[in-house]
C-alpha positions in Angstrom: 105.1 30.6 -46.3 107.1 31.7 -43.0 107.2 29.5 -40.4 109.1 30.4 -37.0 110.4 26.7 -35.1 112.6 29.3 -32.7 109.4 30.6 -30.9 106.3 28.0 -31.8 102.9 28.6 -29.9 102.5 25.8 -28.5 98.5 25.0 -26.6 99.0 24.2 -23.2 96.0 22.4 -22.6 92.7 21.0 -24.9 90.9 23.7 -23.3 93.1 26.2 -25.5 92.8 28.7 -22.6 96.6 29.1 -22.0 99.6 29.2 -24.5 103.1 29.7 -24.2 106.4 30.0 -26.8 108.6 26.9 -27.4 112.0 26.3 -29.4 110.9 23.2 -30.8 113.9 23.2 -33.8 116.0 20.6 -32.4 113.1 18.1 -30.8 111.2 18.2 -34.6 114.1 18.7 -36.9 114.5 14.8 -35.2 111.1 13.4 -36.0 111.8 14.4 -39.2 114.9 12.9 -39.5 113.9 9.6 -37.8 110.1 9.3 -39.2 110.5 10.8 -42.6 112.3 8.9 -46.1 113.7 10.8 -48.6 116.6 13.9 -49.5 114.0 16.2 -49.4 113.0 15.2 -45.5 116.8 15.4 -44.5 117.6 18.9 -46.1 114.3 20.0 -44.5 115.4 18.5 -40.9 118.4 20.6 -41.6 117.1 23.6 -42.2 114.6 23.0 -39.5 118.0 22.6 -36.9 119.7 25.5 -38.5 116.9 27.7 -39.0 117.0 31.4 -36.7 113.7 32.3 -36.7 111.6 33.2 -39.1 111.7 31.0 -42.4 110.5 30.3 -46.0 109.0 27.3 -46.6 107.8 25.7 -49.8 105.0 23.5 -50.5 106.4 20.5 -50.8 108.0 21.0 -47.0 105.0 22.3 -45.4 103.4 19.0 -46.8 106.4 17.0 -44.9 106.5 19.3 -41.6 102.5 17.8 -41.8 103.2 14.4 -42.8 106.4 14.5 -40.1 104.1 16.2 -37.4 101.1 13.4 -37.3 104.1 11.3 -36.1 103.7 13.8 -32.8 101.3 14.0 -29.9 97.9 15.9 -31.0 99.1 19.1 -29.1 101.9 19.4 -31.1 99.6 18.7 -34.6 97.2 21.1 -33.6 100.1 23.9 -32.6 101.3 23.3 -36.1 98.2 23.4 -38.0 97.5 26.4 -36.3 100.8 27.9 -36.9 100.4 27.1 -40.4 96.7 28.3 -40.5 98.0 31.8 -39.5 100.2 32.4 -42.1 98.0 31.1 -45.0 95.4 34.4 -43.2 
């Protein structure tokens, strides 16, 4: 599944009304790195960080970008889930 952490939708608002783009590579890349155990949480921060765009994820990391991403506020949950709801379409 390709996710893009450059230019994430992010809701402005619970009303869902208004959205706008965010870089959000550096700020989540973090949470993972500080909320998350494992190898596999640190290569994915990494990739996270270093990612340009557009990018392949597995499984398994779109299971820890969840996991990592209930450690954030619920309008950063809910951009994910809907980010990652778009590309399963």
């Amino acid at each position: 599944m390709k996710l893009n952490f450059k230019e994430m939708k992010i809701q402005a608002g619970i009303a869902d009304t208004n959205c706008y783009l965010q870089d959000v590579r550096e700020t989540f890349a973090d949470v993972i790195y500080r909320g998350c155990n494992g190898i596999a949480a640190l290569e994915l921060a990494r990739k996270i960080y270093k990612s340009e765009g557009e990018e392949e994820y597995t499984e398994q990391e779109i299971g820890l970008i969840r996991q990592a991403a209930s450690l954030c506020t619920p309008q950063f949950i809910e951009s994910i889930n809907e980010m990652i709801k778009e590309e399963e379409i």
